[in-house]
C-alpha positions, 0 to 999 in steps of 0.5 A, spaced: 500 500 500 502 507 498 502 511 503 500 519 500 503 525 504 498 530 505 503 534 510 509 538 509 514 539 515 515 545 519 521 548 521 518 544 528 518 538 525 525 539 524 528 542 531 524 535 534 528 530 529 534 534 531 533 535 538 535 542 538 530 549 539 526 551 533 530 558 533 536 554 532 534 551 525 532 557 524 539 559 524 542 554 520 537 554 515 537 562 514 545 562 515 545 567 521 548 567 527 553 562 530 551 555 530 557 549 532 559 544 526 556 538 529 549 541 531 549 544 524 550 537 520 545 534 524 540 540 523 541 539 515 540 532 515 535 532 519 531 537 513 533 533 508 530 528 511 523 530 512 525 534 505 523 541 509 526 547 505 524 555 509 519 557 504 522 564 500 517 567 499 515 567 507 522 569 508 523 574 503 517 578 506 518 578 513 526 582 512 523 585 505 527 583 501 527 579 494 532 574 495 533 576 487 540 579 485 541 582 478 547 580 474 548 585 469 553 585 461 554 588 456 551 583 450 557 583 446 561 581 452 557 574 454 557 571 448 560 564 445 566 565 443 567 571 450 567 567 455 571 572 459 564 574 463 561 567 463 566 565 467 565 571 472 558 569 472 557 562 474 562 565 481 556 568 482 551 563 480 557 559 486 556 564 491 549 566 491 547 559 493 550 559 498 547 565 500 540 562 497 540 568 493 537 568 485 541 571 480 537 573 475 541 575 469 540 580 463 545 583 457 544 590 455 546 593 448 553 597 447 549 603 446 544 604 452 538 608 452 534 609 458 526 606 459 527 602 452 532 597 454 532 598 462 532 591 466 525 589 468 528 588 475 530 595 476 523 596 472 520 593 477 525 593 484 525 586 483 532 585 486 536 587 492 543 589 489 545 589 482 552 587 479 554 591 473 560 585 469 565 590 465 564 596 462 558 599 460 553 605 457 554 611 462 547 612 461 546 605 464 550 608 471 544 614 470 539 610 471 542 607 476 543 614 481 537 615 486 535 607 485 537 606 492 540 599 491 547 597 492 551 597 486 558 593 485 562 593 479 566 588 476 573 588 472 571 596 471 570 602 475 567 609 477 567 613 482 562 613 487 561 605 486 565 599 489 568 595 485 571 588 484 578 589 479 583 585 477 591 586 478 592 589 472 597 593 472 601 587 476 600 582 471 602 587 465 609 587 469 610 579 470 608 578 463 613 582 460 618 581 465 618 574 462 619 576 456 625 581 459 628 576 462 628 571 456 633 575 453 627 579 449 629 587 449 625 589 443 618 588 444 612 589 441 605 591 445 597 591 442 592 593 445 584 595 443 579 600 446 584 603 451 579 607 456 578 602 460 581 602 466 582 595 466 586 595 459 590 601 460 592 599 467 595 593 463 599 597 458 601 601 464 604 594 466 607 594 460 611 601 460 613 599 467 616 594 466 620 596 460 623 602 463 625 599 470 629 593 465 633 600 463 629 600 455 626 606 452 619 605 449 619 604 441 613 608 439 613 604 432 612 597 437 605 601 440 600 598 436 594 600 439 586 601 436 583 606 440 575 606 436 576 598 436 574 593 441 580 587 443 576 582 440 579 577 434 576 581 427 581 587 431 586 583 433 587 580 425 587 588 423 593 589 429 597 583 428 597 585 420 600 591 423 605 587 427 607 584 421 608 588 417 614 592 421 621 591 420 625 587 423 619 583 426 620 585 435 622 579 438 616 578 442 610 581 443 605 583 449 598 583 447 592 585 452 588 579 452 588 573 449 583 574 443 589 579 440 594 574 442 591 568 438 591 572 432 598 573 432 599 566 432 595 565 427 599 570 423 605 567 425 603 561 422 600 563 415 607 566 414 611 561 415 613 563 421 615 559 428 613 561 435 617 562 440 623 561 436 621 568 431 617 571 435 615 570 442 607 571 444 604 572 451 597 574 452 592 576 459 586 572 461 588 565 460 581 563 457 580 556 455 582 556 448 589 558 451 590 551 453 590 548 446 592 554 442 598 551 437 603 553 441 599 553 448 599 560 449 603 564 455 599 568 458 597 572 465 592 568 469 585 572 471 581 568 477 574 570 473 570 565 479 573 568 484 571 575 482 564 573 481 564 570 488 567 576 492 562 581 488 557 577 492 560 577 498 561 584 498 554 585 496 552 582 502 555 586 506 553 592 503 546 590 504 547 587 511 544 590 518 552 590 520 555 595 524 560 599 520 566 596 526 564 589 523 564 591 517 571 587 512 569 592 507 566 600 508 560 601 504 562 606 500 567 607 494 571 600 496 575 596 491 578 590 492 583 586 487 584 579 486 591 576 484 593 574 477 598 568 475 602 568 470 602 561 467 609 559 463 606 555 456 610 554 449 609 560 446 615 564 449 
């Protein structure tokens, strides 16, 4: 005989199978307050056992909020081949289930208009907290004042606003300290749209770099597209460039790895090899880098753990916390994750 279940069970069915106070379950499964290791395993098991889950809807309406996050990206920069911010984004899809929060994800055009491409969520106040993911349409950021929701930016940054960035700069160095130290001395650099403060901070890298290994800047080795984007239709346009100085630098830093793979595939048509002609380093370490030909030298970015601290961070800012327990103020504050600089064939 089957046996139906007619009855849900309460956060009091729970505190009775685990032997602990209702209040006490109450903490585990919100995630607030002090609750030792063993008495937390022994409430969880409990709640699995009899399938109990808080009721969201109960809970949001009780501390007036929504549970709900809103991710917002360029759409040209969360596509198939642009995993930059996908990866990004699936930390914060990692994270906001610990905090039982919902992401709820929307692209914008790179030109933005007010009212007709506004986000049904900031439409509707249907979030706690917004993450803008790289950079975006000023106008969006006007849209966004006196909204009266938290705002953290990633892998960009503005004034007034808390951000989670990237050690650009850092990471330039290391890059062409490498190559410095292999013995390069004329190195060539590409960059795209050099107003991002992520890119130009990269190409500050670069500079230092060079001058403090006592060379001069060739101006002739600074191939830069300002109006275009570092995506592969312009880094086949500046790995043209590259090529058609003379003599070839020994070595070239690009400023992601979308331009790199270009000067490979350059290289390669003409004839030459890599690194024995020509040296190639990138930024980014997307997974493609792994399998390029040869396996590309680059500077590793922890794209996950950005989204994860982003929302950590946001956490914070709408928390009821004192500013004295507070790890982060909650006004303008950037916080800056390490990059890695991962040695492979191309250099």
């Amino acid at each position: 005989m089957f046996r139906t279940v007619t009855k849900c069970s309460t956060i009091k069915d729970v505190a009775a199978e685990a032997d602990v106070a209702i209040s006490t379950v109450s903490l585990v499964t919100n995630r607030k307050g002090y609750v030792s290791p063993k008495t937390t395993t022994r409430v969880l098991q409990a709640a699995r056992k009899l399938s109990y889950s808080p009721r969201r809807a109960a809970r949001n309406l009780s501390s007036g909020r929504t549970g709900n996050i809103g991710f917002v990206v360029r759409s040209d920069h969360f596509t198939r081949s642009e995993t930059f911010y996908s990866r990004i984004f699936l930390g914060t899809e990692f994270e906001a289930d610990n905090q039982r929060w919902y992401i709820l994800l929307t692209t914008i055009p790179k030109e933005y208009v007010p009212i007709e491409h506004t986000p049904r969520f900031l439409r509707e106040r249907n979030v706690d907290g917004i993450i803008v993911a790289g950079k975006v349409d000023p106008a969006f950021f006007t849209e966004l004042e006196g909204a009266g929701i938290p705002v953290i930016l990633i892998d960009f940054e503005m004034d007034a606003y808390s951000a989670v960035v990237i050690d650009n700069l850092g990471g330039a160095r290391a890059a062409v300290e490498h190559l410095l130290d292999r013995g390069h001395s004329d190195i060539a650099f590409l960059g795209a749209d050099m107003s991002h403060p992520s890119l130009s901070e990269r190409f500050e890298g670069f500079q230092l770099a060079i001058h403090a290994a006592g060379e001069s800047l060739n101006p002739a080795r600074i191939i830069i597209e300002d109006k275009g984007e570092p995506v592969y239709k312009t880094g086949m346009v500046l790995s043209e460039r590259l090529f058609s100085c003379y003599p070839t630098p020994t070595a070239v830093f690009c400023i992601n790895d979308a331009l790199a793979f270009c000067v490979l595939d350059q290289a390669a048509r003409r004839g030459l090899h890599v690194p024995d002609d020509i040296a190639v380093v990138g930024f980014d370490d997307v997974p493609r880098a792994e399998q390029s030909h040869p396996p590309l030298t680059t500077v590793r970015v922890y794209k996950e753990q950005m989204g994860e601290l982003a929302i950590r961070y946001l956490k914070e800012q709408m928390s009821d916390l004192s500013p004295s327990q507070l790890l982060y103020d909650r006004g303008s504050h950037t916080v800056k994750v390490p990059t890695e600089l991962i040695v492979r064939a191309s250099s």
